[in-house]
BAGU-424324 format. One record per residue: x, y, z of N, C-alpha, C, O in turn; residue in one letter. Coordinates in steps of 0.001 Angstrom, whole numbers, plus 524288, in hexadecimal, padded with zeros to 5 digits. Last residue first. Layout:
N
XYZXYZXYZXYZA
...
END
This chain:
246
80F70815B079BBB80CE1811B079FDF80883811CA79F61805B580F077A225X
8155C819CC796AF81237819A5793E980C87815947977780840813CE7962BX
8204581FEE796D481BCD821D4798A0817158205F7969C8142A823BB794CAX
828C981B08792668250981E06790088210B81F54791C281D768202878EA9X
82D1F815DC79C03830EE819C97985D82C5581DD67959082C3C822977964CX
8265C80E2D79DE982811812567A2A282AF7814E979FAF82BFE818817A2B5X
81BA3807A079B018213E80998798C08228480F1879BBD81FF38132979BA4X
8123B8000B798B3815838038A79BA7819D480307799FF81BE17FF32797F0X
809B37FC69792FA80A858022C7926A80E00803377989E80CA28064B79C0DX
808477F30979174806377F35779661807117FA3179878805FF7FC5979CA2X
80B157EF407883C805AB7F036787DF8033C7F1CA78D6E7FE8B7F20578E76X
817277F02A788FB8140D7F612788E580D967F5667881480AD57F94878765X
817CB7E9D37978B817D87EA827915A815667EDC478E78811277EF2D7903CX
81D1E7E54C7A4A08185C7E67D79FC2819B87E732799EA81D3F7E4787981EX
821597E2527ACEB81F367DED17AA2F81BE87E1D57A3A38196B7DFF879FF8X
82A5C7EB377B285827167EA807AED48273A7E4887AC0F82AF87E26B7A9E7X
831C07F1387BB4D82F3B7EB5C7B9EC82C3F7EA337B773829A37E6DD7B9BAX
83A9A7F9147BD6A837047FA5A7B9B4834B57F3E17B9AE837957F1807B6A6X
83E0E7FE897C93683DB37F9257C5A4839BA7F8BC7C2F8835667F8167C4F7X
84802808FB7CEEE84262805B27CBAB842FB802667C93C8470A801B47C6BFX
8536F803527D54D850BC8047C7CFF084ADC804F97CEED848B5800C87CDFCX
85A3C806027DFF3857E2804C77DCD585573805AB7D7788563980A157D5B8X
866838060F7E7DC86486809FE7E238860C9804C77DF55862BF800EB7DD3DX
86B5A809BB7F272866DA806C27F1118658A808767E9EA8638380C9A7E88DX
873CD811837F72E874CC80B1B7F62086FB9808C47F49C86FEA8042C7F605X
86A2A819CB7FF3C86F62818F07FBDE8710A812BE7FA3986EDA80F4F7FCC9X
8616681A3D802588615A81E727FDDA8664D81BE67FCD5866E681BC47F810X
8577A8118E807C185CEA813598085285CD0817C2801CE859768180A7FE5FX
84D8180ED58078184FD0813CC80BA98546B815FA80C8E855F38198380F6FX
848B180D627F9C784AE780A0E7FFA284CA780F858031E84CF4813D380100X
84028807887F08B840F280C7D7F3F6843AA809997F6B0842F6804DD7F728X
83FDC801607E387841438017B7E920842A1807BE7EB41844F880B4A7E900X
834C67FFD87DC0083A60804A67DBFB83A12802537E2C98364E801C27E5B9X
82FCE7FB8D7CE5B830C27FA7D7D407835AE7FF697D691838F9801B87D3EEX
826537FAC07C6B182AAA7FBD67C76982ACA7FD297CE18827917FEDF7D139X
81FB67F3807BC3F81F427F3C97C280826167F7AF7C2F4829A17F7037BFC6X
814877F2787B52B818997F3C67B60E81B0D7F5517BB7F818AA7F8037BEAFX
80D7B7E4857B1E9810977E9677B6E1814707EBBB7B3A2817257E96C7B066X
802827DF427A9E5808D37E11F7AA3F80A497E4AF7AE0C807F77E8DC7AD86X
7F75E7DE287AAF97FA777DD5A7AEA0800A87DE8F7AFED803027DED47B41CX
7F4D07E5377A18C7F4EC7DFA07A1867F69A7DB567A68F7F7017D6917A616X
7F3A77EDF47A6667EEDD7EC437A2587EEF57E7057A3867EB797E4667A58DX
7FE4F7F09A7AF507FBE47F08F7A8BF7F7CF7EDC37A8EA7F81C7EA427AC31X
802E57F5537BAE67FEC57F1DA7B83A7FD167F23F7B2FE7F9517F5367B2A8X
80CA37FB317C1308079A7FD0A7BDB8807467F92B7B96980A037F9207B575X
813457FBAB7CC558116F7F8EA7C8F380C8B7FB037C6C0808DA7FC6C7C97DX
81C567FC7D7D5F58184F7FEBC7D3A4818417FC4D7CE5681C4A7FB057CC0EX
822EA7FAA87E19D822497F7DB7DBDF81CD87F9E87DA208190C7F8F37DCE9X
82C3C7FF287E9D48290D801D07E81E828207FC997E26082BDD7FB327DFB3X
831C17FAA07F4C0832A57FA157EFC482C757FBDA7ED3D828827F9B87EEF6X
83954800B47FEEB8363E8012A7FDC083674800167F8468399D802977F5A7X
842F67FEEC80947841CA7FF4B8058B83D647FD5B8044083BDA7F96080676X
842817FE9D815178454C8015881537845EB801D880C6F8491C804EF80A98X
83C007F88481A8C839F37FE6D81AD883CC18019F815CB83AEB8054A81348X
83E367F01581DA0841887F436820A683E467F9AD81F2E83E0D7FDBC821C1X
837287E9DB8174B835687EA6381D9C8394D7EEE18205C838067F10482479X
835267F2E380B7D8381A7ED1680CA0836457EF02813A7834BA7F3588150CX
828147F4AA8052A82C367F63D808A982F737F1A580AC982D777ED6280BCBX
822557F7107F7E68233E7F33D7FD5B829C87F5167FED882DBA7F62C7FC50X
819BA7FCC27F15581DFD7FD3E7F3F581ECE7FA2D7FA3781CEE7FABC7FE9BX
813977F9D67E4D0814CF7F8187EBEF819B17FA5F7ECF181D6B7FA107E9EBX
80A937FEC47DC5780EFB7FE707DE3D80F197FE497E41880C8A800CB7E74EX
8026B7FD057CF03802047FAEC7D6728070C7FD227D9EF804577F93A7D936X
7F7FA800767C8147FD7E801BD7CC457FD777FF0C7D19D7FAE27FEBF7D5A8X
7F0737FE7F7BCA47F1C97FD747C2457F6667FD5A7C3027F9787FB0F7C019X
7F18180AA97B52B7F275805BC7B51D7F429804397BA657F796806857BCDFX
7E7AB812BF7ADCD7EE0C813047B1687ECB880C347B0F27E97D809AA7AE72X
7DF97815CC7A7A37DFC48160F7ACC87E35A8131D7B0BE7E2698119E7B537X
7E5BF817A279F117E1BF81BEB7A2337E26881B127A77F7E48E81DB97AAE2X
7F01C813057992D7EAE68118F79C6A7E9B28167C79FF17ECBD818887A30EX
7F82C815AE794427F3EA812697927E7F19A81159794B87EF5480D677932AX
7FDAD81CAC79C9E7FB3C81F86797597F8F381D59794007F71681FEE79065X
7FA2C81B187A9F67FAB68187B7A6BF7F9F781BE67A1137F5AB81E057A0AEX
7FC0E81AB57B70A7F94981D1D7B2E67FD2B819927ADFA80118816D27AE56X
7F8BD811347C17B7FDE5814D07BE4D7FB57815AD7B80E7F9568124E7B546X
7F00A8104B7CBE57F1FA80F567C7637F5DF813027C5BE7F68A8173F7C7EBX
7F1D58076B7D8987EFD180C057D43B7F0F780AD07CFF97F289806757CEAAX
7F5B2803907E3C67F39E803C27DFFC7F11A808807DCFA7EEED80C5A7DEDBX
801AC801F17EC037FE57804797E8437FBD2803E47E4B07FE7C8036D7E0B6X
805BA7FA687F8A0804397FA7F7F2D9801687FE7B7F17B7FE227FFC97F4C0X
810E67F9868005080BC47FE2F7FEA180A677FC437F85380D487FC9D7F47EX
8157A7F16380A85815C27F41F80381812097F7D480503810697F90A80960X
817447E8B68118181BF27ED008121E81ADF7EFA880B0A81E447EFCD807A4X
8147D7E0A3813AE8154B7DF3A80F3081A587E55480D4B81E077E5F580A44X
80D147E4BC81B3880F8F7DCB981BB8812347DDCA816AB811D07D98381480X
807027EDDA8185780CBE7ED3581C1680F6B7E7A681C9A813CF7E70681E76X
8035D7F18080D85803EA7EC7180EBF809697ED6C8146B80E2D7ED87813CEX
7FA5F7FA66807AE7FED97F84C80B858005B7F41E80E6E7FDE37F36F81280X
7F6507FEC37FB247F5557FBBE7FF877FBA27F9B9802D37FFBC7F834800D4X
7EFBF808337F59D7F2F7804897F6807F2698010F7FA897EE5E800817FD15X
7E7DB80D9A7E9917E7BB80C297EE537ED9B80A037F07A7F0CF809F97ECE3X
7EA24813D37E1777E49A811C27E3D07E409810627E8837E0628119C7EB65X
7F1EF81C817DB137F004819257DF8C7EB19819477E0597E81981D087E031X
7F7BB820A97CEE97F14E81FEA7D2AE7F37F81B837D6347F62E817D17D4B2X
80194826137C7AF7FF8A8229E7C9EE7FA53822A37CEFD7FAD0825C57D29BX
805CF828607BC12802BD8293A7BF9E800B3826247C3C47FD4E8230F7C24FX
81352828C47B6DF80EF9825CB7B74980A45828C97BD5180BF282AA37C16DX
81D3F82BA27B8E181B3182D927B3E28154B82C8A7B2BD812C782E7A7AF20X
820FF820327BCA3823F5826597BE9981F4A8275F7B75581EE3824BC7B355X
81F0B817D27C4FF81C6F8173F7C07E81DAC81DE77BF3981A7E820C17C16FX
822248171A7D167825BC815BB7CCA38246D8152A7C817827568125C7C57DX
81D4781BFF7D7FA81AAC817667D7A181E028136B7D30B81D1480EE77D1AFX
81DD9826A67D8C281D4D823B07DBCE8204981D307DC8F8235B81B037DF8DX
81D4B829767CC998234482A517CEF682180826DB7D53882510823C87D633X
810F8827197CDD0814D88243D7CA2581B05825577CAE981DD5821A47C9ACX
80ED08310F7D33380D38829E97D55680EED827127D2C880F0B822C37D4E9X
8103C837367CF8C815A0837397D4B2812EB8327C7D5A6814BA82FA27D913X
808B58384F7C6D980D8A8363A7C72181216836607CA428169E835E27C8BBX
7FEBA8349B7CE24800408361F7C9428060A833C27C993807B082FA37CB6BX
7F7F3830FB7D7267FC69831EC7D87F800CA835107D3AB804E4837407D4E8X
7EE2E831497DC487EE26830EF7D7AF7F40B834277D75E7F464838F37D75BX
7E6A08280C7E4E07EB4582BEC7E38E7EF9682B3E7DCD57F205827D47DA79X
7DB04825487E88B7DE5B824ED7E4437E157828D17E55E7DF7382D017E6CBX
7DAB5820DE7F5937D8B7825207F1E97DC12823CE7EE447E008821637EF87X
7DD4481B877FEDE7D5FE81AD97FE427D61F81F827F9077D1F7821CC7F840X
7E83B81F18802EB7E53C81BE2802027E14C81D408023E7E0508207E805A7X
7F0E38280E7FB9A7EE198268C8004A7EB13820707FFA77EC0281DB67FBCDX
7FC5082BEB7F84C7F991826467F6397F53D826637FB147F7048243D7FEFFX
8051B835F97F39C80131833057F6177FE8982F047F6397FE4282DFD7F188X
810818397F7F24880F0D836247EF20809EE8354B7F1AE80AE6830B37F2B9X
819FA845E77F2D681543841A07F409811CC83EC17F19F80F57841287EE41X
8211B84AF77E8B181CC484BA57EBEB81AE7846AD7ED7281A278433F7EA29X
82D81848667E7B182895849827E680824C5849477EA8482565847997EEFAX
838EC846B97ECB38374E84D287E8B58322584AA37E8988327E84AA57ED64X
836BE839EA7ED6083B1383DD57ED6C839E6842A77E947839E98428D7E478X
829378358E7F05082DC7834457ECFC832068396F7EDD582FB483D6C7EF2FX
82078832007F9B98247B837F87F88982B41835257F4A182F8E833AC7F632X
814B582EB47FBBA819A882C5D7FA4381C4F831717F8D2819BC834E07F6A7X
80CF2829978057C80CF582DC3802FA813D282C94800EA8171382A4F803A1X
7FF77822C7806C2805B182410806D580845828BB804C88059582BD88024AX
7F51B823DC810D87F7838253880EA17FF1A8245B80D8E8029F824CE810CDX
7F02D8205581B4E7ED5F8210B816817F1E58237B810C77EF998248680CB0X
7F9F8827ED821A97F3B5822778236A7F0918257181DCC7EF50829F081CA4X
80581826CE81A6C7FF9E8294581FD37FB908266B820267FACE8221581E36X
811AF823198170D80B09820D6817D480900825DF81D8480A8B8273D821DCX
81A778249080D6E8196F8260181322813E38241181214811D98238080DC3X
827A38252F806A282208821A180854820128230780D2C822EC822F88110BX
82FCF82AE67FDBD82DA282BC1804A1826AC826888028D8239B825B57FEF0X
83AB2826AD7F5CF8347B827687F741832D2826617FDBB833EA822FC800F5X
842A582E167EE00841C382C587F51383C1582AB17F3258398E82CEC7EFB7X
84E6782B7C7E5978491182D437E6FC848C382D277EC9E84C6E82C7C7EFA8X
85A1082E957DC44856C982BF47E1A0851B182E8C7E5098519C833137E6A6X
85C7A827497D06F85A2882D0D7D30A858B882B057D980856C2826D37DACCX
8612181FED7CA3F8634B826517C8128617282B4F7CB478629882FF57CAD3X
85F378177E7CF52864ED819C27CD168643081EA57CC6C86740821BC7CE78X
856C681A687DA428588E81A397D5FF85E59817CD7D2B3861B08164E7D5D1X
855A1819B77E6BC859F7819F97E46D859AD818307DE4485C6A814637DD2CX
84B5F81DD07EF2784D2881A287EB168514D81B0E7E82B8502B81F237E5E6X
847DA81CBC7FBF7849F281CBA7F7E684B2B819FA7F1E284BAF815547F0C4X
83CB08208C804D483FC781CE0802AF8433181E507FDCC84105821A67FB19X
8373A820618111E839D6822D180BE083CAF8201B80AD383F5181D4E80DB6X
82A6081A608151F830B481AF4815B18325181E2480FC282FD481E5180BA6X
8231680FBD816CF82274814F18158882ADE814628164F82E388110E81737X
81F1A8059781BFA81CE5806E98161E81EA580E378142F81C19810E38111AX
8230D804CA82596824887FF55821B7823138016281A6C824C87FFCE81636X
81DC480C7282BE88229F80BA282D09825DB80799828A582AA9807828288BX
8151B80DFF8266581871811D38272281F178109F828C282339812BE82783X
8104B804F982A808106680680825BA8158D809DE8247D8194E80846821F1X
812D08057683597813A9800C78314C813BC8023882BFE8173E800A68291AX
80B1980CAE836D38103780C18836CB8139A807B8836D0817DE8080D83901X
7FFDD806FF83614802FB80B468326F809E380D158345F80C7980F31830E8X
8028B7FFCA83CE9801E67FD00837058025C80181833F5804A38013D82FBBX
800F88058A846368059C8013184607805528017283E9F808C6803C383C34X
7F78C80B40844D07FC8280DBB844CC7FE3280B95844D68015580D96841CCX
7F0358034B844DE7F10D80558840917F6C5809E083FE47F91D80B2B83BE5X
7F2E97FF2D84E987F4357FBC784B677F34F7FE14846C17F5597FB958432FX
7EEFA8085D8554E7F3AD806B5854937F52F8047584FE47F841806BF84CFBX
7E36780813850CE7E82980C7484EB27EC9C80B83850667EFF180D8684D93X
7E2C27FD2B855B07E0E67FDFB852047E471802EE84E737E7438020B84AA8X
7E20380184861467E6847FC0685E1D7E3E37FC5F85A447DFBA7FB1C85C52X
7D9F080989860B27E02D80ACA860A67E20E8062F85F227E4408067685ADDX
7CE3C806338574A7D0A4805A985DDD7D8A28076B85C2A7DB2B806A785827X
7CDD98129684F0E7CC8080E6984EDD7CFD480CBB855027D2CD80FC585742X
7CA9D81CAA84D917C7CD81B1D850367C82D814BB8507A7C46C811F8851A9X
7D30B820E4847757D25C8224A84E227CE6F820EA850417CD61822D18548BX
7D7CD81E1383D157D69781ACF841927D5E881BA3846CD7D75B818A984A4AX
7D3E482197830E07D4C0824958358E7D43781DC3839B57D11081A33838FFX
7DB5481B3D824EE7D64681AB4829747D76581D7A82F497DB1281BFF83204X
7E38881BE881FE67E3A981E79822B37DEF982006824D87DDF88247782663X
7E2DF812B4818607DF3B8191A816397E12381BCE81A697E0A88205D818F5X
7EC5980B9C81B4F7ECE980CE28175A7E926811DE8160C7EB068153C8132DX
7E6F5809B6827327EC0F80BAC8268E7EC7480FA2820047ECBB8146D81FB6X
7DD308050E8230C7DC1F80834827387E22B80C6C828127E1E18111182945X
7E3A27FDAB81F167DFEE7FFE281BDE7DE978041F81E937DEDE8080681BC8X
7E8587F8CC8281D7EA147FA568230A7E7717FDD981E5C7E9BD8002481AD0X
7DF4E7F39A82CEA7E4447F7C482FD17E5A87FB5082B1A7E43B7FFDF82A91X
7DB487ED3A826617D87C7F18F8298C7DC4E7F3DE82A577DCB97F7838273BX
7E3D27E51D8259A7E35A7E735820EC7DEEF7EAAD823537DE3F7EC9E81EFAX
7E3827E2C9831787E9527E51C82F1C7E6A97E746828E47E7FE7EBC5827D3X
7DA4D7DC3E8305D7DC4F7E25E834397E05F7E4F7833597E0B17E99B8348EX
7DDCA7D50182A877D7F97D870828C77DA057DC8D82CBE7DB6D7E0B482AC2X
7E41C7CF5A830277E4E27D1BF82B167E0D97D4FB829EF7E2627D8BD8275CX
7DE1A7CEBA83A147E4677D15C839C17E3337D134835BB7DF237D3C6835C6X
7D7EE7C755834F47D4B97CBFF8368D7D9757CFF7837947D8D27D474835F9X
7DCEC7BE1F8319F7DC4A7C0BC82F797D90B7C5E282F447D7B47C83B82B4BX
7E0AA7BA5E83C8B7E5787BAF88390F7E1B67C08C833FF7E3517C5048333AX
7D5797B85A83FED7D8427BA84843AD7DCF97BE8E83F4C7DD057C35683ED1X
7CCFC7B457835827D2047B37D839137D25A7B72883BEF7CF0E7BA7F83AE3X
7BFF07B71C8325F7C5A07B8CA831F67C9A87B8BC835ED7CA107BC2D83942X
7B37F7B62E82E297B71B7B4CC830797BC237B64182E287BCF37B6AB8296FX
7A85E7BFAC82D7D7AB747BDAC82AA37B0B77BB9882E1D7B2897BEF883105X
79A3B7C46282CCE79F087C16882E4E7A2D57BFEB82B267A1E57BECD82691X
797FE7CF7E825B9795597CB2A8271979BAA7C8B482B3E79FD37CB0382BF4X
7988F7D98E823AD793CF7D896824327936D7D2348243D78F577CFFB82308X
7A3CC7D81181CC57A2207DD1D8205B79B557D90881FBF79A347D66381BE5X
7B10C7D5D881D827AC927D5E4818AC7A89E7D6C081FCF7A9D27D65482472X
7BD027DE7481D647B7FA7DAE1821117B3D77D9CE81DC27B2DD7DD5981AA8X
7C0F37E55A8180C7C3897E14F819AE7C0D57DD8881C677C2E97D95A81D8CX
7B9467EEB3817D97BB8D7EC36812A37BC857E554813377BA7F7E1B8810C3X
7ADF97F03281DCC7B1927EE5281D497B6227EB9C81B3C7B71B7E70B81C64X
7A2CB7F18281FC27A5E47F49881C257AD527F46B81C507B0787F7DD81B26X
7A1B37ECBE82C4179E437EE488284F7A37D7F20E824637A7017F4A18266CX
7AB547E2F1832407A8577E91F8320C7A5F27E9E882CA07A8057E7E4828C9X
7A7BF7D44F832A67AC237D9F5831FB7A9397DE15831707A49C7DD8683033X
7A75C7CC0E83D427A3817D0D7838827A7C17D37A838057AAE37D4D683B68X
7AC667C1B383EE27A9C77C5C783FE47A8267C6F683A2D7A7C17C4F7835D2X
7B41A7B54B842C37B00E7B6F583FFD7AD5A7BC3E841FA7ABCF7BC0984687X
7C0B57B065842527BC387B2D3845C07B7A97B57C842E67B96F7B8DA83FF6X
7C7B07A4638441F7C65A7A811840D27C1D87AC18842D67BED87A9B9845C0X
7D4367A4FE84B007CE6B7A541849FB7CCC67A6E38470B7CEA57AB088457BX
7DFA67A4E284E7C7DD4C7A7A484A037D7597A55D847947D6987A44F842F2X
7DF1A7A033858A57E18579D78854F17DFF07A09684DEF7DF6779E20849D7X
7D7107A8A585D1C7DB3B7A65F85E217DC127A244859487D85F7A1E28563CX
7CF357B00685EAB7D4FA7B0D0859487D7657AD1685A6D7DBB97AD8C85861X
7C9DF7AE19865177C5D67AE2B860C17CB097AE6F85C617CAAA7AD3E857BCX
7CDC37AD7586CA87CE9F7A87286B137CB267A7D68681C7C8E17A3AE8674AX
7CE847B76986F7D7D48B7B54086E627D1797AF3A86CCF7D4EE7AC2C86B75X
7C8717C0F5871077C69B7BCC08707B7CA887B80486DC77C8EB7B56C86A10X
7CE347CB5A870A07CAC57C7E6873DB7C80A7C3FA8754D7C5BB7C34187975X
7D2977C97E865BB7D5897C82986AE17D2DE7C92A871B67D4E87C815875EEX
7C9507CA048602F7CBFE7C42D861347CEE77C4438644E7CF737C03A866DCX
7C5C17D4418622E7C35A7CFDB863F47C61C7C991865637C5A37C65C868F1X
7CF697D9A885DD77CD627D850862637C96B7D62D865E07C95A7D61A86AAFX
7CD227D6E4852A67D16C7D3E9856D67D1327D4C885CBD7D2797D17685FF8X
7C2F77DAD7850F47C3AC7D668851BA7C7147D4738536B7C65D7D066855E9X
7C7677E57B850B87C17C7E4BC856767C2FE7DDDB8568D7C3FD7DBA285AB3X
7CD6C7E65484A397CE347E7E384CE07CA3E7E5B4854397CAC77E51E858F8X
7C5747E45B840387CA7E7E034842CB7CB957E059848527CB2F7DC8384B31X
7C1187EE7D841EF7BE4E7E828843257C11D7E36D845617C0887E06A84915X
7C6E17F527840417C5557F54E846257C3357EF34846647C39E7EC2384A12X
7C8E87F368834837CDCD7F20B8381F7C9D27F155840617CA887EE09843CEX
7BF197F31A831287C1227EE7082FEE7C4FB7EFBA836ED7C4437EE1083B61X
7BD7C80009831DA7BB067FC46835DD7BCF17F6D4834D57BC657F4A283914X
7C76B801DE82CA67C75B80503831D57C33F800598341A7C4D07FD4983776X
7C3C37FE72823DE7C9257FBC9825037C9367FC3B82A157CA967F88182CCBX
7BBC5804EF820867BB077FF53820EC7BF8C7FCBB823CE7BE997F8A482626X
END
């Protein structure tokens, strides 16, 4: 759906810049969007700015970026601009990184493939996260993710380059609840690149967070951070990180 959304956009800006005084002063322009089309409502007309068909083509790009949609059949300024925006990614959303404990010092590797992240904490095995599938990450998804002892599921995420993050959704297991408890965690990048703040969070019943936060940065010497245990909650919300009782 994203693959034909994006060619659509795609066909339509070049209509308007053939037709420069159908965009001019940001017009509004009226078509059909493609049959089966998430981002387009599909089988009838519908109007949309100039300003906001760029946003609808940038959120196509992205989606088309994020499953690692084959693109050899789509026009070349088209796989350019998907190679510009995936290295972008790569270049603003990935990198090794450190962490300086008091008592211990870590690394975490961040890397992206088309459709995929993949995370390498110091001594362990690879972390995977694709998109379009549950990943059922157990517990190198809780040493991940700063919930250490805990299981953790992905559902999905999402990438924001205006905003320089990666969000995760899923759930974190739970020994009062079966079926675990909503997870969210962001990792947003400062613009040098050059540190990374990891905030993960698991949702109670009642809305109560537990949230804990950990700075990554590229330097290894003179930086000494802390995990940050941030809890709003309470034991009717069954967390307690000493007793294993989350």
């Amino acid at each position: 759906q994203a693959y034909n959304c994006l060619i659509h956009f795609y066909k339509r800006q070049k209509l308007m810049k053939e037709n420069p005084t159908t965009s001019a002063n940001n017009t509004t322009t009226t078509t059909q969007g493609p049959a089966n089309c998430s981002a387009c409502p599909s089988n009838y007309d519908f109007q949309y700015s100039a300003s906001t068909m760029i946003s609808l083509r940038n959120i196509s790009s992205m989606a088309v970026i994020k499953y690692g949609i084959a693109r050899d059949e789509l026009p070349l300024p088209l796989i350019k601009e998907l190679q510009h925006m995936e290295g972008l990614v790569k270049s603003n959303l990935t990198g090794e990184f450190n962490f300086n404990g008091v008592s211990y010092f870590s690394k975490l590797k961040i890397d992206w493939q088309p459709g995929e992240w993949r995370f390498t904490i110091l001594n362990q095995q690879p972390v995977q996260i694709r998109a379009g599938r549950r990943e059922f990450l157990g517990l190198a998804g809780g040493k991940l993710f700063l919930f250490e002892n805990r299981k953790i599921t992905i559902d999905d995420f999402k990438i924001d380059l205006e905003r320089l993050r990666i969000t995760f959704y899923g759930v974190c297991s739970s020994v009062k609840n079966s079926g675990g408890r909503q997870f969210k965690s962001t990792i947003s990048f400062t613009k040098s690149n050059r540190m990374a703040l990891m905030k993960s969070e698991v949702i109670g019943e009642d809305g109560r967070v537990k949230a804990r936060d950990r700075i990554y940065n590229k330097s290894r010497v003179g930086f000494v951070v802390l995990t940050v245990d941030d809890s709003d909650s309470d034991s009717s919300v069954d967390y307690n990180s000493d007793s294993d009782s989350l």
